[in-house]
N, C-alpha and C positions, 0 to 999 in steps of 0.2 A: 865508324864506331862512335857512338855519344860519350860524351866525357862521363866518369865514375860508373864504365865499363862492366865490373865489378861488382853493379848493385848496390853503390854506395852511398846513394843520394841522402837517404832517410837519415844513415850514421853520419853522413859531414854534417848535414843540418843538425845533429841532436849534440855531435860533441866536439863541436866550436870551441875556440881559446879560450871566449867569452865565459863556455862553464867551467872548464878543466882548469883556467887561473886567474884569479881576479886581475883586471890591467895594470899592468905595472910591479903587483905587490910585490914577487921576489926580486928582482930589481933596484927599484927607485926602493923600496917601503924601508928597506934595511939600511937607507941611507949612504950606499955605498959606490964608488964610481961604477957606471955603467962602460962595459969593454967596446970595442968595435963590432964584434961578433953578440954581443947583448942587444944595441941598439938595433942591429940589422933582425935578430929574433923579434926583439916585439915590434917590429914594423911590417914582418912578416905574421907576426899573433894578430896585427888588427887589419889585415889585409883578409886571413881566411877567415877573421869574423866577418869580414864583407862577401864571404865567398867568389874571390879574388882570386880561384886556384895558381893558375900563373905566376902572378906577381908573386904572390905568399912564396911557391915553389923556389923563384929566384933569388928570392931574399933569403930563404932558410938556407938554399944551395951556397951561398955566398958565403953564412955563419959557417957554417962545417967546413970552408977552406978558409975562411978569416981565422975559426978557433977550432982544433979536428978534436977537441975534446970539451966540449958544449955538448950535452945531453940531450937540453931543451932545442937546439938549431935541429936536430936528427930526430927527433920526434916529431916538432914542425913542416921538416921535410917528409915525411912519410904522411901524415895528415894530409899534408897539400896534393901529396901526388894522389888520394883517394879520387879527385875530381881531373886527373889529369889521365889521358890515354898512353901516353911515351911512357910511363916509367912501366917498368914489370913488377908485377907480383914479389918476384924475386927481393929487387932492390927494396919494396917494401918492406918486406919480412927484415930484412935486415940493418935496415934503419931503426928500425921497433928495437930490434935487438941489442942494437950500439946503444941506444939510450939506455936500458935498461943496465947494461956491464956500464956504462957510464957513472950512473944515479942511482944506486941502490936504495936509495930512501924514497925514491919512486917509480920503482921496480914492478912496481903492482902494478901501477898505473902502464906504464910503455909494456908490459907482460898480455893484460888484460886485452890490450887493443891490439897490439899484436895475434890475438886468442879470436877477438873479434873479425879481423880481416882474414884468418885464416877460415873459419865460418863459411866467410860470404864467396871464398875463392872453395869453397866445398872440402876443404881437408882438417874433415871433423877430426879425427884424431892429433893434428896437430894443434888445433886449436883447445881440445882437451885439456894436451901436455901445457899451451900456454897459459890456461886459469888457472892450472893446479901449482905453475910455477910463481905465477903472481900469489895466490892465496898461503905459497910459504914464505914467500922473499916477506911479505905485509897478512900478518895473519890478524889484525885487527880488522881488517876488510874481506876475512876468507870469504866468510858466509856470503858477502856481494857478489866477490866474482864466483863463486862457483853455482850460485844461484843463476848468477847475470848468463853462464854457459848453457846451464838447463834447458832454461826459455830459447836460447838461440838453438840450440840444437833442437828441441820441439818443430819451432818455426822452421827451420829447415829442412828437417825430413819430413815434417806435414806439408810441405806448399802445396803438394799434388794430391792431396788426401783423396779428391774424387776420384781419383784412379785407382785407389788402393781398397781392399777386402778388409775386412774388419782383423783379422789375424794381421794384419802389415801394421796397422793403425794399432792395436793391440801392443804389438813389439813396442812401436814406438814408445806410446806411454810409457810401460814397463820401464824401457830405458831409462826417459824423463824421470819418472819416478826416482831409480834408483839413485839419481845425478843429485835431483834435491834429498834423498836419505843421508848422502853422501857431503852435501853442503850442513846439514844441519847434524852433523855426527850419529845418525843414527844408523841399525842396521834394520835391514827392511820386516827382521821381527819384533822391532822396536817400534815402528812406524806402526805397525797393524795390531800391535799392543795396545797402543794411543788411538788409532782410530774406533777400536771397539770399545775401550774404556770411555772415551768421550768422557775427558776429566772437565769439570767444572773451573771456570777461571774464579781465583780465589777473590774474597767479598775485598772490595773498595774502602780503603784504609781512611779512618776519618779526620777529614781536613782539622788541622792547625791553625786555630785562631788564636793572632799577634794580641797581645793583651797593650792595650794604650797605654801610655806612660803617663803615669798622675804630675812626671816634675814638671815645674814650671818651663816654661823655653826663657 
C-alpha cells in the first residue's frame, strides 16, 4: 500500500504547517517560554513542511505524551499520519477531534479538516456533520467551510462521471447546489429569484482624493 492510502497526496501538499501557521508565531511571537511539548510541535510543524511524514508523526506522538492537552501536538499528529499507512482512519478522526474539544478558538480549523478526511475515506455524511460543526463553533469562516464541502463533495461523487447517465450527474448538482444555497443562507427559491432577476452590481463609488496639505513641513 503507498503511503497517503487514502488519497491524500493533493491535501498534505496544499495544507502544510507552512499555510495553517506562520513558523513559530504562536509560540516564540507572544514572547513566551516555549514547553517541552511546544518545542517537539514545531519541530514536528517544520518536518511535515518537509514532508517528513515519519519523523513529523514521531515528534507530534511525543508532544501528546510530553503534554496530553496540547491541541496543536494532536492535530499535527493526525496531519502526519495523512502520509503514513499504520495509523487507521479511526485514530484520525479522533485526533481531529481532541484538537478541536482542546481549542475551541480553532475548532473550525481541526472540525473542517476533520470534515475533509472524512471526504476522502468516503463518509460523506459525516463529513457534512463536520463543516457544519466547524461553520458554528467559527461562524465568521461559515461561508468557507461550508463552500469548502460543496466543492468536495461534487469532486467526489463526480470522479466517475463517465459512468453515470445524465439523471445520476443531474442529482449530483442539484445536491451541490443545494449545499452552496445552504453556505450562502439562501433557500433554493431565493437562489432562482437571483438567477432570473440577474441584478445589476451596483455603479463603483467614486474614489477620494487626499487634498495636499498647503502647511509648511
Amino acid at each position: 500500500m503507498h503511503p497517503n492510502s487514502w488519497g491524500q497526496n493533493a491535501r498534505v501538499r496544499d495544507r502544510t504547517f507552512e499555510n495553517l501557521y506562520p513558523p513559530f508565531v504562536t509560540f516564540r511571537g507572544k514572547g513566551a517560554d516555549v514547553s517541552a511539548a511546544d518545542k517537539l510541535v514545531e519541530e514536528g510543524e517544520m518536518k511535515l513542511a518537509e514532508m517528513d511524514f515519519k519523523t513529523a508523526f514521531a515528534k507530534f506522538k511525543k508532544a501528546v505524551e510530553t503534554d496530553p492537552n496540547n491541541a496543536r501536538a494532536y492535530f499535527g499528529r493526525a496531519e502526519a499520519a495523512l502520509g503514513l499507512e499504520k495509523v487507521s482512519p479511526g485514530d484520525i478522526l479522533r485526533d481531529y477531534r481532541k484538537a478541536a474539544e482542546l481549542d475551541p478558538e480553532q475548532a473550525g480549523l481541526y472540525l473542517s479538516s476533520l470534515g475533509a478526511f472524512n471526504v476522502s475515506i468516503g463518509q460523506l455524511a459525516q463529513a457534512e456533520a463536520g463543516y457544519k460543526e466547524a461553520a458554528a463553533k467559527d461562524p465568521e469562516n461559515a461561508v468557507q467551510y461550508l463552500t469548502d464541502f460543496a466543492v468536495l463533495y461534487y469532486q467526489n461523487k463526480m470522479g466517475e462521471s463517465e459512468e453515470m447517465d445524465k439523471a445520476e450527474m443531474d442529482a449530483i448538482r442539484y445536491q451541490t447546489l443545494m449545499y452552496f444555497c445552504n453556505a450562502l443562507g439562501l433557500t433554493p427559491e431565493d437562489a432562482v429569484e437571483l438567477l432570473t432577476k440577474k441584478p445589476q452590481p451596483p455603479a463603483p463609488r467614486p474614489m477620494v482624493v487626499a487634498e495636499e496639505s498647503d502647511e509648511e513641513t
